[in-house]
C-alpha positions in Angstrom: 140.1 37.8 31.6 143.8 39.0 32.7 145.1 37.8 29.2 143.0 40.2 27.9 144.5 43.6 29.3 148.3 42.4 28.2 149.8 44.5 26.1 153.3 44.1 24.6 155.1 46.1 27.1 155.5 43.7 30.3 156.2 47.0 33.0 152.5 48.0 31.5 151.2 44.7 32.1 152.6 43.7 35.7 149.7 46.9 36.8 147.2 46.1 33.8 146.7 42.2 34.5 145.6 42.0 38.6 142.9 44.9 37.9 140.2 41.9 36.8 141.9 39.8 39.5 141.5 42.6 41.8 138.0 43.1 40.9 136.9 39.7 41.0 138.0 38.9 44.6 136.4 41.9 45.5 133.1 40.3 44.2 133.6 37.8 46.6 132.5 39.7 49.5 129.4 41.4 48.1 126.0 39.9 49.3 123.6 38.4 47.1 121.4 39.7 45.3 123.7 42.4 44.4 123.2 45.8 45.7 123.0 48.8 42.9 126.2 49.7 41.2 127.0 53.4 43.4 126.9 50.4 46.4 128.9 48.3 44.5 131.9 51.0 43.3 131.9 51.9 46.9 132.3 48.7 48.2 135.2 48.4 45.8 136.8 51.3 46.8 136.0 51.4 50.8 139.2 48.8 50.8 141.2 51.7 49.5 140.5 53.7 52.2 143.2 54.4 54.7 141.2 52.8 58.0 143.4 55.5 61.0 143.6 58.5 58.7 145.9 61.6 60.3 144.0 63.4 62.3 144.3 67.0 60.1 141.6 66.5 57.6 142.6 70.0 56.3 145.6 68.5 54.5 144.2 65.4 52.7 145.2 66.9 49.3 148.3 68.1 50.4 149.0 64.7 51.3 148.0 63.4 47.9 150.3 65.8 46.4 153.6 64.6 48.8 152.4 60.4 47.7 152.9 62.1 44.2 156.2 63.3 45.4 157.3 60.2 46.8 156.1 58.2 44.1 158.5 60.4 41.5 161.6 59.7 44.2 161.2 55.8 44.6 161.3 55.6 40.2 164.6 57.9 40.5 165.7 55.1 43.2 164.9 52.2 40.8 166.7 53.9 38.2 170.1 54.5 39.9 169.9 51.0 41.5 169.2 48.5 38.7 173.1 49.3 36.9 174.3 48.6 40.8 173.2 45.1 40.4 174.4 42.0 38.9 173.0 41.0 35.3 169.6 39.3 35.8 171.0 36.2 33.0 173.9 35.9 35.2 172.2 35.1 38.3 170.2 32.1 37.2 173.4 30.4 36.9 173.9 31.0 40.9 172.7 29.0 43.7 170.3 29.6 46.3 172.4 29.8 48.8 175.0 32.2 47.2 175.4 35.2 48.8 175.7 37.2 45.9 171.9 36.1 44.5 171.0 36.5 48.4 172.2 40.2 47.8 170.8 40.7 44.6 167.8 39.3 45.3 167.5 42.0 47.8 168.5 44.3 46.1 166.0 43.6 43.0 163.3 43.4 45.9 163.8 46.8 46.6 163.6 48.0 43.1 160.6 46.0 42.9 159.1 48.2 45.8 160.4 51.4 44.3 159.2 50.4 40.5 155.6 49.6 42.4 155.5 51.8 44.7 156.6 54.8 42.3 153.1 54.0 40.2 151.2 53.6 43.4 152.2 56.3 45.1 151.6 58.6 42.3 147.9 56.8 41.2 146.9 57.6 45.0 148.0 60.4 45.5 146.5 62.1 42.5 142.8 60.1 43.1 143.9 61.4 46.8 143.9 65.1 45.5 140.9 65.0 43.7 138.2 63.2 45.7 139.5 64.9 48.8 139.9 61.2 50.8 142.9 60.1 52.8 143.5 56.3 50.7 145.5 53.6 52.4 149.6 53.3 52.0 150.1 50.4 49.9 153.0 49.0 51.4 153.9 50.4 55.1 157.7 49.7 55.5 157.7 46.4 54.0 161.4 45.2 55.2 160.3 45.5 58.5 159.7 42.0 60.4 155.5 43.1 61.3 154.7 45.1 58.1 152.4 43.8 55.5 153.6 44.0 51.6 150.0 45.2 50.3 147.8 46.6 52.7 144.9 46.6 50.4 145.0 42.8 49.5 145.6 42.2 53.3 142.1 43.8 53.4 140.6 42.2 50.6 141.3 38.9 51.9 140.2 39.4 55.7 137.1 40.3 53.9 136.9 37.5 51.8 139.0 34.7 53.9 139.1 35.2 57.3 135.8 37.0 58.1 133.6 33.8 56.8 135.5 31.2 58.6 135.4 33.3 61.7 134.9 30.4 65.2 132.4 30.2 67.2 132.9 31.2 70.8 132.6 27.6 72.0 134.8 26.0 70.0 138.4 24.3 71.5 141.5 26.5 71.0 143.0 24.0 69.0 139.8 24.2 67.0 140.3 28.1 66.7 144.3 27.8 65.9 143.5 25.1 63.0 140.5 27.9 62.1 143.2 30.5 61.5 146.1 28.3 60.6 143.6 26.8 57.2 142.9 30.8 56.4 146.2 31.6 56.6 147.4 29.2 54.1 144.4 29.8 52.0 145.5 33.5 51.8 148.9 32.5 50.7 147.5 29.9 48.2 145.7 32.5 46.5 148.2 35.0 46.6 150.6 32.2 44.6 147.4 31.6 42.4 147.2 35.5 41.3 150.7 35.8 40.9 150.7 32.8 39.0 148.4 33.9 36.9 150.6 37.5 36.6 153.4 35.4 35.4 151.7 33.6 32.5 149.8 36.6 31.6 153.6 38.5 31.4 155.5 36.0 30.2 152.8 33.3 28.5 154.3 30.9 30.8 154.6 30.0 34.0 157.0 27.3 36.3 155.3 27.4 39.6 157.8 29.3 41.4 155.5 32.0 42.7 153.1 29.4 44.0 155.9 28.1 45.7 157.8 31.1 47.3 154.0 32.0 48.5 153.1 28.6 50.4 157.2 29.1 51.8 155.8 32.5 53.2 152.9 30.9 54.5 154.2 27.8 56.1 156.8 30.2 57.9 154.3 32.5 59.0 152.4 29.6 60.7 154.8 28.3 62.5 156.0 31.6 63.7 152.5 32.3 65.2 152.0 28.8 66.2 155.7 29.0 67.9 156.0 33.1 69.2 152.5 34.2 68.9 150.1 36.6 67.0 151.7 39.4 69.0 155.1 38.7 68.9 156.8 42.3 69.8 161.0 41.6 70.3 162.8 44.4 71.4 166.7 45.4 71.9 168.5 42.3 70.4 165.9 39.5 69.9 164.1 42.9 67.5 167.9 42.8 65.4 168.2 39.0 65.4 164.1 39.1 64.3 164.6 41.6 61.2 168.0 40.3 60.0 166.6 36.1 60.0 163.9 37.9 58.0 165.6 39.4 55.5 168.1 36.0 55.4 164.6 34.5 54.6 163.6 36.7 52.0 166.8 36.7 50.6 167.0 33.0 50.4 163.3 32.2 49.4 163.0 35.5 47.6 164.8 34.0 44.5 161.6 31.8 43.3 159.9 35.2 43.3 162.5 36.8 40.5 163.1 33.8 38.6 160.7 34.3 36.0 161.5 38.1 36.3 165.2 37.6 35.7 164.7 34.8 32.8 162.9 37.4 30.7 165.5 40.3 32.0 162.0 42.3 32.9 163.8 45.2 35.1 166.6 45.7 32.3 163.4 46.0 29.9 
């Protein structure tokens, strides 16, 4: 189904293809039989929803219209920082380790989040404006150590992951930890399975390295939990030495992310 929403523009595609993907996961969650379609689009949409809106309900649209704003800004940002970095062809000749690709691949990460957010912000805000509704921030600061990428797939898969394999109160806490430890890497599986399937819809083919930076993410984020804690709030200089190992991670891992971006030169495009 994603194959057939490509177009030969790749920008178009990387928002055309995870619309049925999107969709289809959504499904998931839906009882059976299947409700009437006004229950259904709602369902759909409820994950869209911003869950602690601002109190001031009088300013929803005016809201909308500043995500438009914003949206405008973060393209501008992508503009002016792509020339800044180094040729997309010369970085697949550099190793992981290489600070230069661990630069660039941080650097691209952030046009990444302005070339997404920038469409986002200003698809939002506009459906924001009209339907008078407060809808969820797609990314909330996402080079932050505790902030989630996309706030709406986080959703969608509590919904369609975690919330059926919730324990039962009897069970061990071991039992409970492997309970959340086998959602957790599910998540991330099917996060590398939709992005793999982005890829070869983009590109028509596809190496694996998305399915591997995601199972990366999720291995670390396990063993962070299993090691710090589900609430693991460092302050002062453990909160410095938190956010910069993050971003040393991202830079490092980050790479498999871009490889397939960077072979087809997608953000010179």
């Amino acid at each position: 189904m994603p194959l057939m929403l490509t177009t030969n523009h790749p920008a178009i595609d990387l928002f055309l293809v995870p619309t049925p993907i999107y969709v289809c996961a959504q499904n998931m969650s839906l009882p059976a039989p299947l409700p009437p379609v006004k229950d259904i689009v709602l369902s759909l949409c409820s994950v869209m929803l911003e869950p602690n809106p601002p109190p001031d309900s009088t300013r929803i649209r005016q809201r909308g219209l500043l995500k438009i704003a914003r949206g405008a800004l973060k393209y501008g940002i992508k503009l002016l920082l792509v020339p800044l970095l180094s040729n997309e062809q010369d970085l697949l000749q550099l190793p992981f380790y290489s600070p230069l690709s661990i630069a660039n691949t941080l650097g691209y990460g952030t046009v990444l989040y302005c070339l997404v957010g920038s469409v986002t912000d200003v698809a939002t805000g506009l459906a924001q404006a009209i339907v008078n509704k407060d809808l969820m921030e797609l990314m909330d600061n996402p080079y932050f150590a505790y902030s989630r990428w996309n706030r709406i797939m986080s959703n969608m898969f509590h919904r369609s992951v975690f919330a059926p394999t919730h324990v039962k109160r009897d069970q061990t806490v071991a039992q409970r930890q492997w309970k959340n430890t086998l959602s957790a890497m599910t998540t991330f599986a099917a996060s590398g399975v939709f992005h793999e399937i982005l890829v070869s819809s983009l590109f028509r083919e596809t190496h694996g390295e998305h399915m591997a930076f995601f199972l990366l993410q999720g291995l670390a984020t396990v063993a962070e939990v299993q090691c710090l804690g589900s609430r693991y709030a460092p302050k002062g200089l453990q909160h410095a030495l938190s956010t910069s190992s993050t971003f040393l991670w991202l830079g490092v891992t980050g790479r498999l992310f871009f490889l397939p971006f960077w072979r087809r030169t997608f953000f010179s495009l």
